[in-house]
DRENDO-1510 file (C-alpha; in Angstrom, 1 decimal, always signed):
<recs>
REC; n; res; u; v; w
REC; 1; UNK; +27.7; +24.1; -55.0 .
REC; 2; UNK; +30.9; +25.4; -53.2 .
REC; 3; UNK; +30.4; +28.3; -54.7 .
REC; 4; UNK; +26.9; +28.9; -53.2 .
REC; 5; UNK; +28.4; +28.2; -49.5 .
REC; 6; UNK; +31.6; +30.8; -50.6 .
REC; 7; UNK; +28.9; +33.4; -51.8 .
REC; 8; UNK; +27.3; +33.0; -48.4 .
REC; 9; UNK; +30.2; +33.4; -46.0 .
REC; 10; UNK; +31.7; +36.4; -48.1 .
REC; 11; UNK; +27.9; +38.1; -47.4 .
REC; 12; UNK; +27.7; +37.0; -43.6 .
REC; 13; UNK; +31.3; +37.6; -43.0 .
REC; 14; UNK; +31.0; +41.5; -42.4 .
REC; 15; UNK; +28.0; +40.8; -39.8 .
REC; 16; UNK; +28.6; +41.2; -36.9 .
REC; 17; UNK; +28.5; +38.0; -34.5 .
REC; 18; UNK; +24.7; +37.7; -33.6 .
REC; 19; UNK; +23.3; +34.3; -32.8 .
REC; 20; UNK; +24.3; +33.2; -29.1 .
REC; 21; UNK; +24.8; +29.8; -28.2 .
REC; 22; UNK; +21.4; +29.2; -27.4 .
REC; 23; UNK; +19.6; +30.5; -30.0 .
REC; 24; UNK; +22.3; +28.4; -32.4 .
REC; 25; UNK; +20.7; +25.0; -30.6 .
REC; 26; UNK; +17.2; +26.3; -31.8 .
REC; 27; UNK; +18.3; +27.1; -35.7 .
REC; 28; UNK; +19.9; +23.7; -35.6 .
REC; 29; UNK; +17.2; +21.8; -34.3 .
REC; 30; UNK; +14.7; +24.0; -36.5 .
REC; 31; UNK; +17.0; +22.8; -39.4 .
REC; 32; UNK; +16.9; +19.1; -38.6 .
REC; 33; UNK; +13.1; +19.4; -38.6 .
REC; 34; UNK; +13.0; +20.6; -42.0 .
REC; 35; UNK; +15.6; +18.3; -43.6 .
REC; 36; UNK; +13.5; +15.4; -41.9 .
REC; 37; UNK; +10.5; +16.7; -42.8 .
REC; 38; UNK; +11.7; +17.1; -46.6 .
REC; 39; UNK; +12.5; +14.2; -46.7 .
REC; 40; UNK; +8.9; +12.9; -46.4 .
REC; 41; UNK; +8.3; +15.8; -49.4 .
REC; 42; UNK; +10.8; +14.3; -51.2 .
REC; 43; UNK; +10.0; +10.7; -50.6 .
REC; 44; UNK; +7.5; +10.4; -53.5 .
REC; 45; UNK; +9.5; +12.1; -56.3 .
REC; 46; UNK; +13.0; +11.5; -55.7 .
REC; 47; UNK; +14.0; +8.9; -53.4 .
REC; 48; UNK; +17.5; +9.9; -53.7 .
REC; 49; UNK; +16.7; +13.3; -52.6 .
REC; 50; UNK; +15.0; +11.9; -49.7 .
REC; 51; UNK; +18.0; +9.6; -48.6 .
REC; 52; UNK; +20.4; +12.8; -49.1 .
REC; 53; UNK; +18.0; +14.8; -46.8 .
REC; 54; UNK; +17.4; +12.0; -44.2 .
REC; 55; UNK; +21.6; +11.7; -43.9 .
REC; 56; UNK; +22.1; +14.9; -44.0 .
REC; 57; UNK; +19.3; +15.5; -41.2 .
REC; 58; UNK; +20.7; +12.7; -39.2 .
REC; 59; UNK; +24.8; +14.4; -39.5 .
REC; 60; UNK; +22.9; +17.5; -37.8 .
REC; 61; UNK; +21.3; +15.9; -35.3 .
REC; 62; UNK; +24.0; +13.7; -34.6 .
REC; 63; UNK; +26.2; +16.5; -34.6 .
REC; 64; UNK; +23.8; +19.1; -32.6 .
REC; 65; UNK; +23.3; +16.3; -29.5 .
REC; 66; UNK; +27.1; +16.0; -29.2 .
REC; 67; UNK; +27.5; +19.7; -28.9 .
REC; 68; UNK; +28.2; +21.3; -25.6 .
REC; 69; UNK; +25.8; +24.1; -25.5 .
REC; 70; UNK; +22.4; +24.4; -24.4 .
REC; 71; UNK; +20.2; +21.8; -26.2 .
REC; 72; UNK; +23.2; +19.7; -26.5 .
REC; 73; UNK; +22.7; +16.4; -24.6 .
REC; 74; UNK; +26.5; +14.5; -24.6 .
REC; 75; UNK; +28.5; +17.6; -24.5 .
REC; 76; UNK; +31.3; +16.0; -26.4 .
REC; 77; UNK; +31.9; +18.4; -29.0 .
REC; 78; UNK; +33.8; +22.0; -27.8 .
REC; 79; UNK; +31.2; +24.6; -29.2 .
REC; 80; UNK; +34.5; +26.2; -30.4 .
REC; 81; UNK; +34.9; +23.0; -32.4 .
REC; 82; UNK; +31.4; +23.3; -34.4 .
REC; 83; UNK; +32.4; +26.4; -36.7 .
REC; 84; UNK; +35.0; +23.4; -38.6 .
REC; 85; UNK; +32.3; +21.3; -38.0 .
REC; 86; UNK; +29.6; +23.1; -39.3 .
REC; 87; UNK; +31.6; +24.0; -42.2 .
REC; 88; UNK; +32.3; +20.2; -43.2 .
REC; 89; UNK; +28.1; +20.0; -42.8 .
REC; 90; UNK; +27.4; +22.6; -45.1 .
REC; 91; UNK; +29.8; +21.5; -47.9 .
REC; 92; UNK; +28.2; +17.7; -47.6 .
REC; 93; UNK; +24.6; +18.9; -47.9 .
REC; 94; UNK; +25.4; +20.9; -50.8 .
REC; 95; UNK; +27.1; +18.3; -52.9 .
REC; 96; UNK; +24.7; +15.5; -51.7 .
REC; 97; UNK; +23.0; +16.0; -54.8 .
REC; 98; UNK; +26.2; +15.1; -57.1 .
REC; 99; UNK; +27.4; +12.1; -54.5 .
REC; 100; UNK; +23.6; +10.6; -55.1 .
REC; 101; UNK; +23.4; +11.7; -58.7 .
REC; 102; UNK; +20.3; +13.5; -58.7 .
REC; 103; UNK; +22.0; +17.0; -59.7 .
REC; 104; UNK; +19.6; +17.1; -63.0 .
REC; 105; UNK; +16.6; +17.0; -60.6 .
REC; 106; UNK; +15.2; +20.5; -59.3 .
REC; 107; UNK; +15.2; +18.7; -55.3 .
REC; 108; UNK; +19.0; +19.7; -55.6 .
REC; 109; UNK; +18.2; +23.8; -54.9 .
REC; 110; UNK; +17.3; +22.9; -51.2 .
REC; 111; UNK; +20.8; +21.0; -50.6 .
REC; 112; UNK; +22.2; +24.2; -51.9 .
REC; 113; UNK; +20.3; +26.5; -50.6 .
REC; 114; UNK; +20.5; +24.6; -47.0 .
REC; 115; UNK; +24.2; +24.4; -47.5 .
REC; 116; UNK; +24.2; +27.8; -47.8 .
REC; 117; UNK; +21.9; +28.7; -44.9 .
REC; 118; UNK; +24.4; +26.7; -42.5 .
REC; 119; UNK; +27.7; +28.2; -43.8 .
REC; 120; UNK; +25.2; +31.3; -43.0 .
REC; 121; UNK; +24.2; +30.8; -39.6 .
REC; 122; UNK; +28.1; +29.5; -38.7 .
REC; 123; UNK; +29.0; +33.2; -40.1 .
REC; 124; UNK; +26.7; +35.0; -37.4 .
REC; 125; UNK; +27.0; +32.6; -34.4 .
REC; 126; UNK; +29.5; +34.2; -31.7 .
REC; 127; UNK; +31.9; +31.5; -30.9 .
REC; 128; UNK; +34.0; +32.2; -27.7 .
REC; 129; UNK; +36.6; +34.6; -27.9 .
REC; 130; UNK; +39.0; +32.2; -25.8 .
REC; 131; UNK; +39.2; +29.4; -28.4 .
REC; 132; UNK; +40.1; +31.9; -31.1 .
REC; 133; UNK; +42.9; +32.6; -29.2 .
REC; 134; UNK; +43.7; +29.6; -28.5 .
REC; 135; UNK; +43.9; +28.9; -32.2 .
REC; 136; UNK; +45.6; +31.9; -32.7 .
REC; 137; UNK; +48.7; +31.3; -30.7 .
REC; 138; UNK; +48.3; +27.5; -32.2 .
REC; 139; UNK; +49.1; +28.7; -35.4 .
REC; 140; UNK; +51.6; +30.7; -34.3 .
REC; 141; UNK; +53.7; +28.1; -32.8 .
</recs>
């Protein structure tokens, strides 16, 4: 499952930074619509699966709302913050299937593959120059 989300920030690493802030709010509000709406796919077969998807569909939303960026409705979260943040999303959804024990069952391929597609989009969002700096002279201290 880690593996997966390693594979897919070694591809997306080399990209250059694509996906501005406002666009980000519309992949992340596109990808609580699927996990919800999986969830109702998943409901019938795998109730499990559908539990992992509704958690991990609510952690985005949660997580989205909070954000200050365009979409975002609290503004709690720094967007510099949600690359760590996003990161920690994309490792839950992949190993929901093992934490639920349903990692036998074929509904696990869209945790990883969504786990994958987040680590993904967190590669190609451009995240303000200012807090990598900031971080930068952090560490250095």
């Amino acid at each position: 499952m880690a593996m997966f989300n390693n594979l897919a920030k070694m591809v997306a690493k080399p990209l250059p930074d694509m996906i501005s802030p406002k666009e980000r709010a519309v992949i992340d509000y596109m990808m609580v619509g699927v996990f919800l709406g999986t969830a109702g796919l998943f409901w019938r077969r795998n109730k499990r699966a559908a539990v992992a998807s509704l958690l991990c569909g609510g952690a985005q939303l949660g997580v989205s709302l909070l954000t200050d960026y365009p979409g975002g409705r609290r503004r709690t979260i720094p967007y510099s913050a949600r690359r760590e943040l996003d990161l920690g999303l994309a490792a839950m959804t992949a190993a929901m299937p093992e934490f639920l024990n349903f990692e036998d069952e074929p509904q696990r391929k869209f945790f990883i593959a969504q786990g994958g597609l987040i680590t993904a989009a967190n590669e190609l969002t451009k995240f303000s120059e200012r807090a990598e700096r900031g971080k930068q002279r952090r560490r250095a201290a």
